[in-house]
N, C-alpha and C positions, 0 to 999 in steps of 0.2 A: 482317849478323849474323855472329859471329865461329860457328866451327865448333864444335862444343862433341863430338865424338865420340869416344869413347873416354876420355873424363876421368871422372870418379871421379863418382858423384851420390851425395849425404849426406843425410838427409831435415831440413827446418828446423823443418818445423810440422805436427802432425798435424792435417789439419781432418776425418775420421773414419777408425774404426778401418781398416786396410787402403787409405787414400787418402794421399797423402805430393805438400806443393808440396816444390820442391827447385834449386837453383841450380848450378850447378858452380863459380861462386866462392865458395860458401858466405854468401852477404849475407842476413843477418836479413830473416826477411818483413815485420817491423815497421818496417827501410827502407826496401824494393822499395814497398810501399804506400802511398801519400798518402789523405790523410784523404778520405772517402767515395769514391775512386774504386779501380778496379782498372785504369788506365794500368800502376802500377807492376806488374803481375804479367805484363808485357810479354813483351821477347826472352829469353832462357834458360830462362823455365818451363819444368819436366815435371811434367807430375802422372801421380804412379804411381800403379797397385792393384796392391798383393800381396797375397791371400788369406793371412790370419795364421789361421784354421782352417778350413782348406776342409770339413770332416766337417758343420759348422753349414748349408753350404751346400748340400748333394751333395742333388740331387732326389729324390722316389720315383721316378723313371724310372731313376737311375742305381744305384738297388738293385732286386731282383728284389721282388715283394708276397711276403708272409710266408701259410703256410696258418693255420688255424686252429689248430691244434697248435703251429704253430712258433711261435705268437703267445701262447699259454697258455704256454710253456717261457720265452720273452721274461721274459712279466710275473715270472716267478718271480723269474729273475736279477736283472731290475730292482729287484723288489720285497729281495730279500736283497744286494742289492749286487755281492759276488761268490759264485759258488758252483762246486762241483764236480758231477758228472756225479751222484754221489749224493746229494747236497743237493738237488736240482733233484726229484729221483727222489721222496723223501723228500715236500718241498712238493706234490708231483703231488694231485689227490683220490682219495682212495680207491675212489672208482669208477671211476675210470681204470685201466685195467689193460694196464700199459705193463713195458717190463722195460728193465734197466739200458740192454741195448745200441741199442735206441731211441730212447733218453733223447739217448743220446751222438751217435747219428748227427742226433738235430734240434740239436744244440748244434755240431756240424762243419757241418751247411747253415748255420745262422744267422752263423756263425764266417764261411764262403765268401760269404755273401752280404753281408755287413760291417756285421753288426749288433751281433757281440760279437767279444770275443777273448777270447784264452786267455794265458795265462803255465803253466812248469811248477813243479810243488810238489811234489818227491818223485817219487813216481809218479804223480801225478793232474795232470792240468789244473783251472786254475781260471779260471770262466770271468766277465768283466764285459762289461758293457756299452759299444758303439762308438757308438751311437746314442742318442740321450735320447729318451723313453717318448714326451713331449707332441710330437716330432717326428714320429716313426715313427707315430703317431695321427693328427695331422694329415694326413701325405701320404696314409696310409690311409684315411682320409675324400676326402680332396682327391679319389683316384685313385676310390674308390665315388662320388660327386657325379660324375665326369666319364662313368665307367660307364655310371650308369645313368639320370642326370638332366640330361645335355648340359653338366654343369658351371654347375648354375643352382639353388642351394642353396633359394629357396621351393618348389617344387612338393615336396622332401626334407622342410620341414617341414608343409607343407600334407600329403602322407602320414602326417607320422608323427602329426600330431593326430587325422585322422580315421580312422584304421586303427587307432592304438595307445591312443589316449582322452589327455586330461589330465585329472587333479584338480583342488581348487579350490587345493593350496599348490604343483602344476606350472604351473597358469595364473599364480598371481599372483606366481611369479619368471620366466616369460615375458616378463609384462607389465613386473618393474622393469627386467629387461636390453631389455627395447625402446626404455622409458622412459629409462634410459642411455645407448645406443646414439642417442636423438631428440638427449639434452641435449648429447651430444659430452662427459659424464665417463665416466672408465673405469671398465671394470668390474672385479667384485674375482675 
């Protein structure tokens, strides 16, 4: 096989996002391939992975766990899309009794711990979101199930039924997402 090192790689075909087959004479995959076989994906292949958004990827190991606080500050921004230190302040509950520079110092840890960023506006920063809500909930789930339950999500719900009670319309959406979950359709 001829040396192929230092020559140029081009991608030909994505067969998923972040995975690239690729030839260094550039020949069409729909040549290299013969009907039902993959002979033709022979000598030259590389198949690459480049992480096109690694942020989708990044563990709750590779961010710090958020407190409770910094997690009520989270959903704000989340929830307002972007905000400033007094926005945040502002959305806070009234029974919360927190003051501006507070506010700013959980919006600089969340900032360091890469869950938001900032741009500047004047004098203010404004702050959005680096991480998406349903992620940063998962791993935070993910990382409590490993915690506390060895990483074995029934004995989590076997708690929460008989510690916390269900109803009869929490049992019987239980019941369709199991029923869901049996038939292998998704759920909504």
């Amino acid at each position: 096989m001829p040396s192929t090192f230092g020559k140029k790689w081009t991608p030909t075909r994505v067969t998923h996002p972040g995975f690239m087959l690729s030839w260094p004479d550039r020949t069409p995959h729909s040549e290299r391939r013969e009907k039902g076989s993959l002979d033709g994906l022979g000598p030259g292949l590389q198949i690459t992975y480049s992480c096109l958004r690694m942020k989708e990827f990044t563990e709750m190991s590779d961010r710090p766990a958020l407190s409770r606080a910094e997690m009520e500050v989270a959903r704000i921004v989340w929830t307002l899309r972007e905000a400033s230190v007094r926005q945040v302040l502002d959305n806070l509950p009234e029974t919360r009794d927190i003051n501006y520079k507070t506010v700013q110092t959980f919006l600089r840890r969340l900032e360091a711990k890469g869950y938001l960023v900032s741009r500047r506006e004047g004098r203010s920063l404004i702050y959005t979101a680096d991480a998406r809500p349903k992620q940063v909930i998962r791993d935070t789930v993910k990382n409590f199930l490993n915690n506390l339950f060895n990483g074995e999500p029934l004995p989590l719900v076997e708690h929460l039924i008989r510690d916390q009670g269900l109803g009869k319309d929490d049992i019987s959406q239980l019941r369709n997402l199991l029923n869901e979950m049996d038939s292998g359709q998704p759920s909504k």
